[in-house]
C-alpha positions in Angstrom: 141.6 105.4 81.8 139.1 102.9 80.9 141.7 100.4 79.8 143.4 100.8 82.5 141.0 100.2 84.9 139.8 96.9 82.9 143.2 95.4 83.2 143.4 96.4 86.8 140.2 94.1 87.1 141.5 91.5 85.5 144.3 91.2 87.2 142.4 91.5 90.5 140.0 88.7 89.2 142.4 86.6 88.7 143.9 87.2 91.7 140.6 86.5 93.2 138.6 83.8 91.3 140.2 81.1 89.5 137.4 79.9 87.0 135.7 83.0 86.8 136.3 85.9 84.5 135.7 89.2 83.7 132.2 89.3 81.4 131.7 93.5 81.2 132.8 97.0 82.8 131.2 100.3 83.6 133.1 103.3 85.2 130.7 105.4 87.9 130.8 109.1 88.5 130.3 109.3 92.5 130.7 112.9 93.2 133.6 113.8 91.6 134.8 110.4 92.5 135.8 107.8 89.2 134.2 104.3 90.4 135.0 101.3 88.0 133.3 98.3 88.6 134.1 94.8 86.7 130.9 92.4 86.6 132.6 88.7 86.7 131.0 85.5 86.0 130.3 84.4 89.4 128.0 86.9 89.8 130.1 88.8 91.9 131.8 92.5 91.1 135.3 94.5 91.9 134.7 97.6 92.6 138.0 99.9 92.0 138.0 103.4 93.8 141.4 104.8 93.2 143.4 101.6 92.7 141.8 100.1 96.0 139.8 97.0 94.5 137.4 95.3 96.7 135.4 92.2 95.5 131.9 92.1 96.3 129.1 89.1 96.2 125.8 89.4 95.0 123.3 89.7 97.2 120.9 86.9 97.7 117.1 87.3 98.4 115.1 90.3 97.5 117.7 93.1 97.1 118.1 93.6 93.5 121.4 94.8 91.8 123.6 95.1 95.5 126.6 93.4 96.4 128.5 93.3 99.5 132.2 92.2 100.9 131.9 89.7 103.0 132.6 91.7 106.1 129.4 93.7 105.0 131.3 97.0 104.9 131.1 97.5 101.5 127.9 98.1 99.3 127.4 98.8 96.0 123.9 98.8 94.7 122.6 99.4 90.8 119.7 101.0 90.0 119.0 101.6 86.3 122.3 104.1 85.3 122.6 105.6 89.0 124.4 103.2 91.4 124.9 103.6 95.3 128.2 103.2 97.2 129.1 103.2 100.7 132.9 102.1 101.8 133.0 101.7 105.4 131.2 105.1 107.4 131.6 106.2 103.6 128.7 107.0 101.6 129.4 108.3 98.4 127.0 110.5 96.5 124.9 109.2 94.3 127.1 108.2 91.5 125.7 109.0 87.5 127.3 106.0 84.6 129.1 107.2 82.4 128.3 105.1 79.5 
């Protein structure tokens, strides 16, 4: 699964970003939900929640480890190994790494 999900990334990142690539991974346990999320050199993330990738930014100012879409619908924050994740009016429980 976790090859899988990096070469999802990629391919999304590419699809994405020209110059920027892929630098490290970490799969998320939301729930019961599997979250990958790709860290890219731009600073930026895609987050994959069951083959739906969504690219995110990196927050600028005092927010820490968040990103958002650009619409602001998406949110996905890092805190030490828990992370925070809200898609839309979805808010996922608090999701656990899993290595």
């Amino acid at each position: 699964m976790i090859k899988r999900s990096v070469v999802l990334l990629a391919i999304a990142l590419s699809a994405c970003v020209s110059d920027a690539y892929l630098t490290h991974s970490s799969e998320y346990l939301c729930g019961t939900q599997l979250v990958s999320v790709g860290y890219i050199s731009d600073g930026g993330i895609v987050v994959d929640v069951d083959g739906n990738q969504m690219y995110l930014n990196k927050c600028l100012g005092g927010c820490g480890n968040s990103y958002q879409d650009i619409t602001g619908n998406t949110l996905f924050w890092k805190n030490g190994n828990k992370a925070y994740l809200k898609v839309g009016t979805l808010t996922y429980p608090t999701c656990s790494s899993l290595f």
